[in-house]
C-alpha positions as CSV (number, residue, x, y, z in Angstrom):
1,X,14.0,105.1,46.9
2,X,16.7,103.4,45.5
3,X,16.6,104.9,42.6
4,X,16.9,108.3,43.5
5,X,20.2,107.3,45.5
6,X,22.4,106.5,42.7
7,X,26.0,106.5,43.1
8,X,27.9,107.4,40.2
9,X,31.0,105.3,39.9
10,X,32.2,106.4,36.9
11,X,31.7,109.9,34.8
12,X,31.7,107.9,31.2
13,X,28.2,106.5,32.6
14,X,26.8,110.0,32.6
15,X,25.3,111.9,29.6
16,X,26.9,115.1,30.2
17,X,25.1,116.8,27.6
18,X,21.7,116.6,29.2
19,X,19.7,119.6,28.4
20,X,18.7,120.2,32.0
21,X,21.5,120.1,34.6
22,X,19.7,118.6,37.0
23,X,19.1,115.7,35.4
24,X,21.1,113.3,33.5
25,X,20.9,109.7,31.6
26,X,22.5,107.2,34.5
27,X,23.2,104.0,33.5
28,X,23.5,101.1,35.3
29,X,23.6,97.5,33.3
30,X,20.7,97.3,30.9
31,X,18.9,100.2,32.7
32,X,18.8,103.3,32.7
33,X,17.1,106.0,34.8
34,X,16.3,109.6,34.6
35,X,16.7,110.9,38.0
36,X,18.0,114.1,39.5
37,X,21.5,113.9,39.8
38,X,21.8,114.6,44.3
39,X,23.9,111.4,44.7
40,X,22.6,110.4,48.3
41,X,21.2,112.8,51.3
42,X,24.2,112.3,53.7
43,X,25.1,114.0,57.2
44,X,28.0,115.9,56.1
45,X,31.3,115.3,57.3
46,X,34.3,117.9,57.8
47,X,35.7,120.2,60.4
48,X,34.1,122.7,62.7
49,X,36.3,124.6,64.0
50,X,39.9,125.7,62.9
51,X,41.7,123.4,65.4
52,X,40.1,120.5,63.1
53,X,41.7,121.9,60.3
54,X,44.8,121.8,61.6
55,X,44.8,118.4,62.4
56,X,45.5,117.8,58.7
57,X,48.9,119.5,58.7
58,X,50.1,116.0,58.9
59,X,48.2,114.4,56.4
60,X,48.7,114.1,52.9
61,X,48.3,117.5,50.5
62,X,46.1,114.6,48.3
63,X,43.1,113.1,49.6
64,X,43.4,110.1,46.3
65,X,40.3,110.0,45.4
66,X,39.2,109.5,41.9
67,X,37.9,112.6,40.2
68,X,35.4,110.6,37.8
69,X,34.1,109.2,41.3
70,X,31.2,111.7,42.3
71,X,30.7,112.3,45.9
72,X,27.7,110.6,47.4
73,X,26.7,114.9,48.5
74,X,27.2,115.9,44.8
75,X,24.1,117.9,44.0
76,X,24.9,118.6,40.3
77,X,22.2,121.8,39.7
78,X,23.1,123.5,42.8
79,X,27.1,123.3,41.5
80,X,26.5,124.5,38.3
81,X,24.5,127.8,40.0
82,X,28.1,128.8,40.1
83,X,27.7,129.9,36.2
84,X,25.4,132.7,36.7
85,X,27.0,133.9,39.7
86,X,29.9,134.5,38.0
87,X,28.7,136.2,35.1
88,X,27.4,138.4,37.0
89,X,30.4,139.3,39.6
90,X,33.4,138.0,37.6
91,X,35.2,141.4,39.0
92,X,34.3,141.3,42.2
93,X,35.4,138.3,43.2
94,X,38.9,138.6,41.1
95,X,39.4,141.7,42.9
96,X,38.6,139.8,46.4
97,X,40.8,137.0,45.3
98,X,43.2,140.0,44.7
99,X,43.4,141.7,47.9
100,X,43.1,137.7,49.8
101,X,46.2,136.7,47.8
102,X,48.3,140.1,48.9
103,X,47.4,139.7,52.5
104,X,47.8,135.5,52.1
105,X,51.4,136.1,51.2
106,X,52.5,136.5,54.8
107,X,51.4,132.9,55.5
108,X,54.4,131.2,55.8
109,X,53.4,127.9,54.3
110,X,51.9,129.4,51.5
111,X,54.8,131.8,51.1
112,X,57.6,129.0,51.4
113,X,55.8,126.9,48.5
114,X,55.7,130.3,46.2
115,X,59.5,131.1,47.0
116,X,60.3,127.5,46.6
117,X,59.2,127.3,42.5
118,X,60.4,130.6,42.3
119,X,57.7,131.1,39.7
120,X,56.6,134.8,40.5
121,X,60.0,136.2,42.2
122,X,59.6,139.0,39.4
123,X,57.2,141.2,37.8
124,X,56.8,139.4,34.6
125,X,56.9,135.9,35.7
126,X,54.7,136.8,38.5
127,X,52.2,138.4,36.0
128,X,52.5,135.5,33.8
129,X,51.8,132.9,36.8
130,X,48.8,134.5,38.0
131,X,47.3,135.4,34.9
132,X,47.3,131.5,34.0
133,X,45.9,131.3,37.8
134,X,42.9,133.7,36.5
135,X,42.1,131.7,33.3
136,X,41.9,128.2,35.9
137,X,39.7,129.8,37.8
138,X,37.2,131.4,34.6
139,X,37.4,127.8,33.6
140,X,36.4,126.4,37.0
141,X,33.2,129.3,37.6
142,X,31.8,129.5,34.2
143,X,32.4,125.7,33.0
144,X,31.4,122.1,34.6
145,X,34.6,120.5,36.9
146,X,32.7,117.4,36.7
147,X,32.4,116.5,33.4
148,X,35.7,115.2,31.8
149,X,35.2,116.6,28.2
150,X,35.3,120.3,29.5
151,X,37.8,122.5,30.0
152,X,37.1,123.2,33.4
153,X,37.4,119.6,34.7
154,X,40.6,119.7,32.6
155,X,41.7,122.5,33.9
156,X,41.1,121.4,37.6
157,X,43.4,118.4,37.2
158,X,45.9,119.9,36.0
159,X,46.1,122.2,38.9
160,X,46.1,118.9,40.6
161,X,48.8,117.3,39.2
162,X,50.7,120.9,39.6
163,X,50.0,120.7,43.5
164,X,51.3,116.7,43.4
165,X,54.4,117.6,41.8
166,X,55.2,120.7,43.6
167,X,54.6,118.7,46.7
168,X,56.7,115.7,46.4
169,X,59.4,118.3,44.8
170,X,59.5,120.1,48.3
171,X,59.8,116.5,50.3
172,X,62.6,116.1,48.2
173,X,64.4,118.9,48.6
174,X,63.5,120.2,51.9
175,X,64.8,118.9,55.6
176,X,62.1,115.9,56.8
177,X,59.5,117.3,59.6
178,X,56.7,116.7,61.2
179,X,54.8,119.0,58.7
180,X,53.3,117.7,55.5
181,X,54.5,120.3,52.2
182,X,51.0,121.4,50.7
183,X,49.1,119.0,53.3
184,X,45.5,119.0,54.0
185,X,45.8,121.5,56.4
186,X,47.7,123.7,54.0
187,X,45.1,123.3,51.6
188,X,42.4,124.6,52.8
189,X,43.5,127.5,54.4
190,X,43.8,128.5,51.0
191,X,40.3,127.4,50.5
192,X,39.0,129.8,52.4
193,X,40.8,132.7,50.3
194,X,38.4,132.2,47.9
195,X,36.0,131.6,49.7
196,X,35.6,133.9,52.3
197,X,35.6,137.4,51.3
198,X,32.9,137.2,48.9
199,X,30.9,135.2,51.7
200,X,31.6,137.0,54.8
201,X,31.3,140.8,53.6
202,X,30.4,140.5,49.8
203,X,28.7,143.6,49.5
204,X,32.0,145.6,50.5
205,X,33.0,144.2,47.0
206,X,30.0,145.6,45.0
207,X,28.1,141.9,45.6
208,X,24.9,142.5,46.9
209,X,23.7,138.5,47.2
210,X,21.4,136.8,49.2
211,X,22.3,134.1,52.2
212,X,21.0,131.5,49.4
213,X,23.5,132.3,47.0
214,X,26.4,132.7,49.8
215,X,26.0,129.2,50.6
216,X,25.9,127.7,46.5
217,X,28.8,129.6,46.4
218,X,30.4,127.6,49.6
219,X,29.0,124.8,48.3
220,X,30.7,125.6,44.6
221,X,34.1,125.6,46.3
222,X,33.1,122.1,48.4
223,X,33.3,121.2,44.9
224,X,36.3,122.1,43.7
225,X,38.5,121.4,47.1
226,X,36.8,117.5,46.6
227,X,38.0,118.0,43.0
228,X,41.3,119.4,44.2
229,X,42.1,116.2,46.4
230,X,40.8,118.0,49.8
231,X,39.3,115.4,52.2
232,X,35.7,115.9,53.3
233,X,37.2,115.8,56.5
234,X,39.8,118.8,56.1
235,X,37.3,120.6,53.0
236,X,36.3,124.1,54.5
237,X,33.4,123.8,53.1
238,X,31.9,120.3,54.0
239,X,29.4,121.8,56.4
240,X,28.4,124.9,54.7
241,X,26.7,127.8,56.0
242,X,27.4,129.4,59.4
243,X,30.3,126.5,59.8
244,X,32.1,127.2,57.4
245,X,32.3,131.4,57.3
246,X,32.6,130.5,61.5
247,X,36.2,128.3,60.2
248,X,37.4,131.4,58.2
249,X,36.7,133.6,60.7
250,X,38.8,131.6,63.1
251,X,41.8,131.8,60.1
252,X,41.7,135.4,59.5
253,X,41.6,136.8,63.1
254,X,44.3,133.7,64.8
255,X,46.3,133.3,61.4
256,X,46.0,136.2,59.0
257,X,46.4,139.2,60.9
258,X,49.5,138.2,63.0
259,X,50.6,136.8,60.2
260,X,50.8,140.4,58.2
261,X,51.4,142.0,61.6
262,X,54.7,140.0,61.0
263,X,55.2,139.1,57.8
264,X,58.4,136.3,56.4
265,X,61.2,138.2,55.1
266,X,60.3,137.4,51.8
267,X,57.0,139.0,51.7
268,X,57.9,142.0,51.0
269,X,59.8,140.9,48.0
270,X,56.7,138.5,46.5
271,X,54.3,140.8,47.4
272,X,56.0,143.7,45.1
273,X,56.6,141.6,42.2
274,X,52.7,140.1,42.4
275,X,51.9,144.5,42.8
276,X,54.6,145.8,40.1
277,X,53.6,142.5,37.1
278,X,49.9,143.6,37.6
279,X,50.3,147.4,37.0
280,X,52.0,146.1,34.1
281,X,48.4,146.0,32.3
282,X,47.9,149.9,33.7
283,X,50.1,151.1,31.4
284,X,52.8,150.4,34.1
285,X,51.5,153.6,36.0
286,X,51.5,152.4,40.0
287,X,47.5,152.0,40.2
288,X,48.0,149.2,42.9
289,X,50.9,149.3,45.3
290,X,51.1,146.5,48.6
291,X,50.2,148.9,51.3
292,X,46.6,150.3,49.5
293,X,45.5,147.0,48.3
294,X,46.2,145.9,52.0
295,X,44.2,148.7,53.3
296,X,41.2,147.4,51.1
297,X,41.7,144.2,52.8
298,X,41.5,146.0,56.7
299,X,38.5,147.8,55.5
300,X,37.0,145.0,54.3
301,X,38.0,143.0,57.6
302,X,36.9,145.9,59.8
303,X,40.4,146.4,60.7
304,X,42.7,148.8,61.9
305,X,45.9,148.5,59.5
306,X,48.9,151.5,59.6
307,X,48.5,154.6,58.0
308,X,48.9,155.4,54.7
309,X,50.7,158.2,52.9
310,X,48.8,160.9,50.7
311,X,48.9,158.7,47.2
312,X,48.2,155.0,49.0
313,X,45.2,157.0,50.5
314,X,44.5,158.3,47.1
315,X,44.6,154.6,45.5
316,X,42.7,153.4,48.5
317,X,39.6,156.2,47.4
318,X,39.6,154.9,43.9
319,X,39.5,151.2,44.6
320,X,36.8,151.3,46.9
321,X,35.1,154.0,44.6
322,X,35.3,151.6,41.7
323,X,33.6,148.8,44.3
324,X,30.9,151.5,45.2
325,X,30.2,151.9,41.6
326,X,30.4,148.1,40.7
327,X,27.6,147.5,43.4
328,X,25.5,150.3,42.5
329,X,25.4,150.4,38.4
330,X,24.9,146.7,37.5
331,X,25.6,147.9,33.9
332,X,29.1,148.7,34.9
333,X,29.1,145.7,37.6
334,X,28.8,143.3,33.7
335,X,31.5,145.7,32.1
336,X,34.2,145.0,34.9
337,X,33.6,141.5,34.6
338,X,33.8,140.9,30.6
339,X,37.1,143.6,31.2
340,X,38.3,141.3,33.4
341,X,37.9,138.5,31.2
342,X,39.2,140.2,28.2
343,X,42.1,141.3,30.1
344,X,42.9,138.2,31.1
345,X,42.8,136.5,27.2
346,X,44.6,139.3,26.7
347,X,47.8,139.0,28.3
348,X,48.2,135.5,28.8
349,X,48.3,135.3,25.2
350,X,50.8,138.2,25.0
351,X,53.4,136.6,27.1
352,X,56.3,134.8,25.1
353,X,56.8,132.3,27.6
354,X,53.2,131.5,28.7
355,X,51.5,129.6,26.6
356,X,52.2,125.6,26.2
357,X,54.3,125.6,29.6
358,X,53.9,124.3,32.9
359,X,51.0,126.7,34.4
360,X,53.3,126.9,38.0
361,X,56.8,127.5,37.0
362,X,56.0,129.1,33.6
363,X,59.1,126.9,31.9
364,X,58.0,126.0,28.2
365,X,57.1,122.6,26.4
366,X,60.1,121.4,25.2
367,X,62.5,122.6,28.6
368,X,64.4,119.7,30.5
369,X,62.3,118.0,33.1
370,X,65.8,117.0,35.3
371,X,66.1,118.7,38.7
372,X,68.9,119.8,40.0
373,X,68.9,116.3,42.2
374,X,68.4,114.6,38.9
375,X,64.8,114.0,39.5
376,X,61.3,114.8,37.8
377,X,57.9,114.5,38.8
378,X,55.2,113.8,37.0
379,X,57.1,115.6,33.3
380,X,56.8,119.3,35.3
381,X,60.1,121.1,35.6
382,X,58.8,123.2,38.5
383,X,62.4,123.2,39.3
384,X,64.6,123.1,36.1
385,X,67.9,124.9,36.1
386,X,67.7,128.6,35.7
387,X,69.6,128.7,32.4
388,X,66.8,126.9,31.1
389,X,63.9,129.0,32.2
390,X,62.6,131.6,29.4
391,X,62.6,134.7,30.5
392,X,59.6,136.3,30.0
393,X,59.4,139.5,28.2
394,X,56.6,141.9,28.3
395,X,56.3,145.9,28.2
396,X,53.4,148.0,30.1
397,X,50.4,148.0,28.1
398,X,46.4,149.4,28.6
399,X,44.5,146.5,29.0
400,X,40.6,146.5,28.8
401,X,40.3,146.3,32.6
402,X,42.9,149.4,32.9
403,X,40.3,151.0,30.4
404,X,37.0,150.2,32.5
405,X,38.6,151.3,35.5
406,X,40.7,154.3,35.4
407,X,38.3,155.9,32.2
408,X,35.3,156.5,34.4
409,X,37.4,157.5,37.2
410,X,39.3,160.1,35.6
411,X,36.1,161.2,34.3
412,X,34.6,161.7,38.0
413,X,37.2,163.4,39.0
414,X,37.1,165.6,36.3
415,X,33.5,166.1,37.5
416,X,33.9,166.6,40.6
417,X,37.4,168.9,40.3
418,X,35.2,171.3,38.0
419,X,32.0,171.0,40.2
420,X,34.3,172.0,43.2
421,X,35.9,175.2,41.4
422,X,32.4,176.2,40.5
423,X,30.8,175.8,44.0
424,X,33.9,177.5,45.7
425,X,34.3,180.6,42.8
426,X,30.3,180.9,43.9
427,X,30.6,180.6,47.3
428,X,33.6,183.0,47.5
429,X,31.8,185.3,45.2
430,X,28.9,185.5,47.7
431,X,30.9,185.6,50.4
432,X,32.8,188.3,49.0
433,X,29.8,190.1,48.1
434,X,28.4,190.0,51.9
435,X,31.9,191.4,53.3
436,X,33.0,188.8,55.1
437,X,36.8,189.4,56.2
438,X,37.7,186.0,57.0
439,X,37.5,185.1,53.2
440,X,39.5,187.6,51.8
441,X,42.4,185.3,50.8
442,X,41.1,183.3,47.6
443,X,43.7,180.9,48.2
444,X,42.7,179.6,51.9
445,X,39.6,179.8,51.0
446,X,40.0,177.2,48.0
447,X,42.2,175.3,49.8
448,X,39.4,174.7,53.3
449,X,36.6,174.2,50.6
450,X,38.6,171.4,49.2
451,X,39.6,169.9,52.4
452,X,35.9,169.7,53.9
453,X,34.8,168.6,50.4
454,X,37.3,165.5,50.5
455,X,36.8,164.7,54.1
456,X,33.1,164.3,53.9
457,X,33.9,162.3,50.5
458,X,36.3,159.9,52.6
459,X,33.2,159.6,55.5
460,X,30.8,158.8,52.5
461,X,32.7,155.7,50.9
């Protein structure tokens, strides 16, 4: 028995390159055992409700703990499920991360940290930021955050040390208060952005999935909020399963919605320049605009949000069409995702300013680390002067994902438009032939065939 509860103090003990995931080499002195890596069978400990949570908006952003230190709950196979899950819905849970981060702007902790870098004030830089943001979280889904020769674990801590600096920058820069800057509290309410859509109504993003793989996916991001300094205590995801879609519930219906039923001031502003830097890789064309992808996010919520004009409702069609079609052709499900992917290689390595730099405030190797009070933290200039910043350039392009989407869209359309000029040319025809007077006008006629065809398509999706 005491073999099979091995606690794994340090990741250099560990043969990481273990054929089978679910077992590795641990040593331990001058032995060494070949057990399955499920450090410990432990009650789990972490919050049940959202007033737990918000306990820890007075606790440290940083829980300390050592990420070579495995958690005595770590159940290395089920973790690493997370690989073929995202191979297979890479898009749909990017476009759910999408539509949470639009609607998450109106949170005003999360929106005073993203004013406070001023990282993503404008298209480009905002583009820039949250296509390094993507490539994290590829790393993080497709790779291992455990094991300190990969890119994910790599990548993981450096997100870390991003959230440490930006932290102690804002204590030093902001009035003292009661609240903690990025705290635990703070911290997993962005959990649960990730988290929850593709857990609570997956299949409204083309992911048909089990219960099973709903809850390796919660457990995936117990993972990485352990990884990212979260607390078991304050981690959304401690308790798994009912608990934890119960706690994001809780966050979307008593934070989120009154939130964006009263957004900050600067929402609109963030929001646009997140909307405007990603239909930069549409060939700048307005495929996305605040209000649609918001609409997405009612719908998926089983909301009522405000009404939408004639193109947002138009947009609004398209997205969820593309959804429709991502859940029913798995074909075209695996062509999103590797669009997505591409897309993303794509234009982080077509922004001037991106590569080499800090991942948050986008300010190149090389840029002075001093802050404007004459500090620095940790060597990140989240905060160097604005005449030091690169600017970052980059013109509207056709990116693979603008391909997969808006080709086989345009190409329904067409389909449909010429299908609906045939059935109404016939049906006038006929109606003609019999003599009925009430179609004598061709053009009212095409005009209330089109209408009743496009209403019953709206009731179908």
């Amino acid at each position: 028995a005491n073999q099979k509860r091995v606690r794994v103090e340090m990741a250099n003990s560990t043969d990481w390159s273990a054929s089978n995931p679910e077992h590795v080499q641990v040593r331990s002195g001058m032995m060494q055992l070949n057990v399955p890596l499920v450090v410990g069978s432990v009650v789990p400990v972490g919050p049940r409700c959202l007033a737990d949570l918000q306990r820890g908006s007075v606790v440290e952003g940083d829980s300390g703990t050592s990420p070579l230190q495995l958690p005595p709950w770590l159940n290395m196979e089920r973790c690493l499920r997370v690989n073929r899950f995202w191979a297979e819905h890479a898009f749909s849970l990017t476009f759910s991360w999408h539509c949470s981060l639009v609607i998450g702007f109106s949170m005003p902790n999360l929106l005073e940290a993203l004013v406070f870098t001023s990282a993503s004030d404008t298209p480009a830089k905002s583009l820039k930021r949250y296509m390094k943001t993507a490539q994290h979280l590829e790393e993080w889904h497709a790779g291992n955050i455990w094991d300190p020769a990969s890119k994910a674990y790599q990548s993981i801590q450096q997100v870390r040390r991003i959230h440490t600096g930006v932290r102690a920058a804002m204590e030093g820069h902001t009035t003292p208060s009661q609240h903690k800057w990025l705290s635990q509290y703070d911290m997993a309410t962005v959990q649960t952005g990730f988290m929850g859509a593709a857990t609570l109504f997956p299949q409204k993003f083309g992911m048909h999935i089990s219960q099973d793989a709903k809850n390796d996916f919660i457990y995936f991001w117990r993972c990485v909020g352990y990884q990212l300094g979260i607390s078991d205590e304050y981690n959304v995801c401690s308790v798994g399963g009912e608990v934890s879609q119960g706690i994001v519930n809780e966050v979307i219906h008593k934070l989120l919605l009154p939130d964006i039923a009263h957004p900050p001031a600067e929402y609109e502003s963030m929001a646009g320049a997140y909307i405007d830097g990603l239909n930069l890789i549409f060939l700048g064309i307005p495929f996305f605009t605040v209000k649609s992808t918001l609409a997405i996010s009612y719908w998926g919520l089983g909301a009522d949000g405000p009404p939408l004009g004639t193109l947002d409702k138009f947009r609004f069609l398209c997205m969820r069409m593309t959804l429709f079609l991502a859940g029913l052709l798995s074909p075209y499900r695996r062509l999103l995702s590797r669009a997505m992917r591409a897309t993303v290689q794509q234009v982080s390595g077509g922004i001037a300013c991106l590569g080499g730099g800090c991942p948050l405030a986008g300010v190149p190797d090389g840029a002075s680390t001093s802050f404007p009070s004459g500090n620095a933290v940790g060597g990140c200039p989240f905060l160097a002067p604005r005449e030091n910043q690169a600017e970052c350039q980059m013109v509207a392009t056709c990116s693979p994902l603008a391909l997969a989407i808006m080709v086989p869209l345009f190409v329904l359309l067409v389909t449909a438009a010429l299908a609906l000029v045939s059935m109404t040319v016939l049906l006038f025809t006929l109606l003609q032939a019999s003599g009925a007077a009430a179609w004598n006008n061709p053009a009212t006629s095409v005009l209330h065939i089109f209408a009743s065809a496009m209403s019953s398509l709206s009731h179908f999706l």
